[in-house]
N, C-alpha and C positions, 0 to 999 in steps of 0.2 A: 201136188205131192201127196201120195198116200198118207195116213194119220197112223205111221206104224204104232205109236204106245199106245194108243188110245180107243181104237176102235176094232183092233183085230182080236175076229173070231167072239165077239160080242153080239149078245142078242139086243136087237134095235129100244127093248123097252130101257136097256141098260145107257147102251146110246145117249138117250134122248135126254140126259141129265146135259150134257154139253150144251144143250141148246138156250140160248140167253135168255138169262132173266134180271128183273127190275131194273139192277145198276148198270145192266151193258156188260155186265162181266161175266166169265163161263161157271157155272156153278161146280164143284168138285166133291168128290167124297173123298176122305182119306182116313186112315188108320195109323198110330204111331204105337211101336211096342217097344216096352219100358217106362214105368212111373215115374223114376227118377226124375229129380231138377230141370234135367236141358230136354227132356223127353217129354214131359207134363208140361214144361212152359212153350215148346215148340207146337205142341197139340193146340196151346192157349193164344199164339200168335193166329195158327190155323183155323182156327173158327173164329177168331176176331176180326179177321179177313172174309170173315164169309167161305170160308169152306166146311163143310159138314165132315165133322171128323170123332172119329171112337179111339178111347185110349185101351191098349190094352196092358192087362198086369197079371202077376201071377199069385199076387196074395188079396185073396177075399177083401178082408179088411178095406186095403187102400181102396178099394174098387169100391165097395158100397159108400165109399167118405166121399168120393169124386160122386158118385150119382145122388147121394143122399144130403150130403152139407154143402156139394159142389167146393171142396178143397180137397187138399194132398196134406196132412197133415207131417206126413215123416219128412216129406221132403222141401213143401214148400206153404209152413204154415203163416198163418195169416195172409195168404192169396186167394181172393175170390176167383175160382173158376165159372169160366162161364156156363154158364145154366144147358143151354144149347149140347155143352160137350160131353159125352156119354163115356162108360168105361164097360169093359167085361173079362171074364177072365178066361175065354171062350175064342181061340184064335178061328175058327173056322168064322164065327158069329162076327168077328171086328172086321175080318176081309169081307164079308159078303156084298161085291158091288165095289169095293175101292179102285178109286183111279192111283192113289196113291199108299205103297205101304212103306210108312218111316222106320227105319229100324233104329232104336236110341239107348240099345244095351251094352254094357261090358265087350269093348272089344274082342277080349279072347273067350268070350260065348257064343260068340254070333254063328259061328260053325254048327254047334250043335246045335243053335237055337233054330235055326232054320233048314236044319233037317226035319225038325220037326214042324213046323208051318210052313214048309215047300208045297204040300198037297193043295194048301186054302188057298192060293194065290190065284188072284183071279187073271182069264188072258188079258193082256194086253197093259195091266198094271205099270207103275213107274218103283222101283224099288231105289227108297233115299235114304241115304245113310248118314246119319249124323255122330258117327262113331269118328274119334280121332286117335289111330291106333294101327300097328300092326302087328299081325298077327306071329302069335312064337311058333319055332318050326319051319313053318313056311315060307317065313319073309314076306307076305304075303298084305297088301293093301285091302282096306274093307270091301273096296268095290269087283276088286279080283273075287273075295274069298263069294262075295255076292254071288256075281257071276256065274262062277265053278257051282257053287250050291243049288244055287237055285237054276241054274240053266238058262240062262235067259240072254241075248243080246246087248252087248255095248249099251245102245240106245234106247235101252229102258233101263237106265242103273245111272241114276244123280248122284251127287255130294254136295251136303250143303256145310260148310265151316265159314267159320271169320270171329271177328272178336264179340263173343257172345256172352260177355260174366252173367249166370243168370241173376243173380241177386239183384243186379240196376235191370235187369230186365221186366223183373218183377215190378219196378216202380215205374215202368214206361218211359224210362229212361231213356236219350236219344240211341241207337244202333246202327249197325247196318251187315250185312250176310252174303257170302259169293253161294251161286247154285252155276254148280258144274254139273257138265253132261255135252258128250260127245254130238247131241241131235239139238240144235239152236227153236226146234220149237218144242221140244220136252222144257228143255230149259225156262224158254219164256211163260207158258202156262206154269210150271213149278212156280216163277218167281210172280205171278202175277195171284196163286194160290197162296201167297203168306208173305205179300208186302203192306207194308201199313204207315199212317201220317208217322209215325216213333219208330219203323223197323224197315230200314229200305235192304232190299236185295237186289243185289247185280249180277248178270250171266257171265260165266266163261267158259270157254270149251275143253281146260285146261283140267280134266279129271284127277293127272299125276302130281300137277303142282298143286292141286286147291289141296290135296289129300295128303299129301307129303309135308306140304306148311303147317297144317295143324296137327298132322301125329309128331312129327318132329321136334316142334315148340316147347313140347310138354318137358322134353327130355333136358333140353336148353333151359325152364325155367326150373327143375330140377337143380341145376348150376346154378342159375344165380339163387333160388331160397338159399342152398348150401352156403352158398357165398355172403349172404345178408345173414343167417344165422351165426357163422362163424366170427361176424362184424366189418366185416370187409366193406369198405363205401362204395359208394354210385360209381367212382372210378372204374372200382373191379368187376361191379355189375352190369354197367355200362361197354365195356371187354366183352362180355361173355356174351353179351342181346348180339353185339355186332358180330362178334366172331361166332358164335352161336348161327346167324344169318347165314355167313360165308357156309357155314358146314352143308345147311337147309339146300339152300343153292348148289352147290356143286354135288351134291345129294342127288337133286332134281337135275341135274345136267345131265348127269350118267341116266339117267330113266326119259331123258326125252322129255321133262317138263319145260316148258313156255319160260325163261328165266325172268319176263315181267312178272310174271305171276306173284313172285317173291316179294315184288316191293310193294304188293297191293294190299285187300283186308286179309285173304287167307295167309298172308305169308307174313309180311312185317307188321300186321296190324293186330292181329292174332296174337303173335311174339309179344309184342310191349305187353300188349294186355294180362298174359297169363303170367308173363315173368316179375310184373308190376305190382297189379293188383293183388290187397289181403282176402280178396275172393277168391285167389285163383286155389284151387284143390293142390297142382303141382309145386307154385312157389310154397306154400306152405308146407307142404310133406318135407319139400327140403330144407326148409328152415328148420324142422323139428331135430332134420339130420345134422346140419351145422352147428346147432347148440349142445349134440352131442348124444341124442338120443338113439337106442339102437333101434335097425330097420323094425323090428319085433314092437316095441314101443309105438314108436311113430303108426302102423297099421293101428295097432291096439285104438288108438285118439282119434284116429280118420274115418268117418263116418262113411265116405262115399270114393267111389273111386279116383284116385290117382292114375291115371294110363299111362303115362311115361317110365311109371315104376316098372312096369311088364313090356311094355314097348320099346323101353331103352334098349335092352337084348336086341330083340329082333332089327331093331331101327341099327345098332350093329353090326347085324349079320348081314342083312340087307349090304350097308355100307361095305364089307369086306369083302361081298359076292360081286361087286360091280367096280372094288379094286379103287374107293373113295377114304380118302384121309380125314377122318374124323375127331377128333382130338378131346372134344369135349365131351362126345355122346362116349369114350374110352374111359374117360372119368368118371361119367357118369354112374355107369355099367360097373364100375370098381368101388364104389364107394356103396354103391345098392346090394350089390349082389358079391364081390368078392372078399368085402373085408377089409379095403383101402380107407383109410380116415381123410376126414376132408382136409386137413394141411397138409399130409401128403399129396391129394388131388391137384391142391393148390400149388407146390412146389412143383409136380410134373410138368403142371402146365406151363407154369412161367419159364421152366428150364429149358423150353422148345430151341431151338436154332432160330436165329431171327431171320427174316425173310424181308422181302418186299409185298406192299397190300397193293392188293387188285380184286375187283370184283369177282367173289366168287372163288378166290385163292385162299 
């Protein structure tokens, strides 16, 4: 089978990195753009693996801290970066030669960001997304917006999501990571480019549902911080993961995802994690809202992105365009963006018509 990501329209000197060395394993080059947290520690799985990889950034500073002290100060201080892993702030320079370019920005930038580094992109590249988001406007998934921007084929466009808090990441912490991709051998080299004895990765071909579990989540853990702020126990929090689930799911039904997908890491493992964890950027933001803070506040104290705040929207636009009953991402969206308070939220929801539970109902 031809090696469609990897070798087309490549000159043989570029090639010839595929070819094995020491450990038996394929050696890689990759480039990840964004400093931030899951972006700097992804870079730092990646070379820990033995992949040769450049981060790129757009403020001087962090870039000389990463090459010079070998850390991320703003974002992940007291983390030794490895020595090995290089930064610049020079996108032509961090693509040059990449098998692999991560994109690890603000979902609703990746648009424009990649209009402008579409030119560097070298042929035959794998473009991976670790953005968990969709896009406002278009309704639009990271790997679609990929695709459309950059121009490029199904099968050089991965996803990598699952339950990744990076803070236990940072302490090597046990993990583990789904790499989606429509091409089962883009996949396996992906997952073999950034597994490790602390960070296992698993393939699936399941592009809609790996992407869908983890933009989705954010908006469901939104609900429950809301719900834990307000003081509401594990009972109520516990309602919302599951039913939260149900939404994710029949979500993913209407788009044609895999409905195992759901009960895996990208999908219910993902869920617990973010909606759980005092790591998580989303349960937080909404607990800031449950205790009564307004949205204005809450941003003001938030240091780094929340995606479910901006994603909510679209993740219901999405839902209304393919005619999906959403109940909670409805609250969500009211309480962020319209003005609804959360025991208002609370009473809507409870007040639903009772029904029977089924999977995905």
């Amino acid at each position: 089978m031809p090696d469609r990501a990897y070798g087309e329209g490549r000159p043989g000197r570029e090639r010839a990195r595929w070819n094995l060395e020491g450990r038996g394993r394929q050696v890689s080059k990759a480039v990840v753009f964004g400093t931030g947290s899951w972006g700097t520690m992804f870079a730092v799985i990646l070379a820990e693996a033995g992949t040769r990889t450049t981060l790129w950034g757009r403020r001087a500073a962090v870039v000389d801290a990463i090459n010079e002290r070998h850390e991320n100060p703003d974002y992940l201080p007291g983390l030794r970066l490895p020595e090995t892993l290089r930064a610049t702030t020079d996108p032509a320079e961090a693509m040059d030669g990449a098998d692999y370019v991560v994109l690890a920005v603000p979902a609703q930038t990746l648009r424009r960001n990649l209009v402008e580094w579409k030119p560097f992109i070298p042929d035959g590249a794998v473009l991976v997304s670790l953005m968990k988001g969709v896009e406002l406007g278009t309704c639009k998934r990271m790997s679609e917006v990929i695709r459309e921007v950059a121009e490029v084929p199904e099968h050089r466009v991965a996803v990598v999501s699952g339950p990744n808090l990076v803070g236990e990441l940072a302490r090597r912490q046990p993990a583990a990571t789904v790499v989606a991709c429509s091409d089962s051998e883009v996949a396996d080299r992906l997952q073999e480019a950034c597994h490790l004895p602390w960070f296992r990765t698993y393939t699936n071909p399941d592009v809609i549902g790996v992407e869908l579990g983890g933009a989705v989540k954010n908006v469901i853990a939104l609900a429950v911080g809301v719900a834990a702020g307000m003081g509401l126990g594990d009972n109520a929090q516990a309602m919302l993961m599951t039913r939260g689930l149900a939404e994710i799911a029949r979500l993913g039904a209407a788009l044609g995802a895999d409905q195992h997908t759901f009960a895996g890491l990208a999908g219910m493992g993902d869920l617990v994690a973010t909606c759980t964890s005092p790591l998580s950027r989303n349960r937080t933001f909404g607990e800031n809202l449950g205790r009564g803070m307004t949205l204005d506040e809450v941003v003001a104290v938030t240091r780094q992105t929340a995606e479910g705040v901006k994603s909510c929207e679209s993740v219901l636009g999405l839902a209304r365009k393919y005619n999906v009953e959403m109940p909670i991402t409805e609250v969500v969206v009211g309480v962020v963006h319209d003005g609804m308070t959360p025991r208002e939220a609370a009473a809507l929801l409870m007040s639903r018509a009772p029904k029977p539970e089924r999977y995905g109902v």
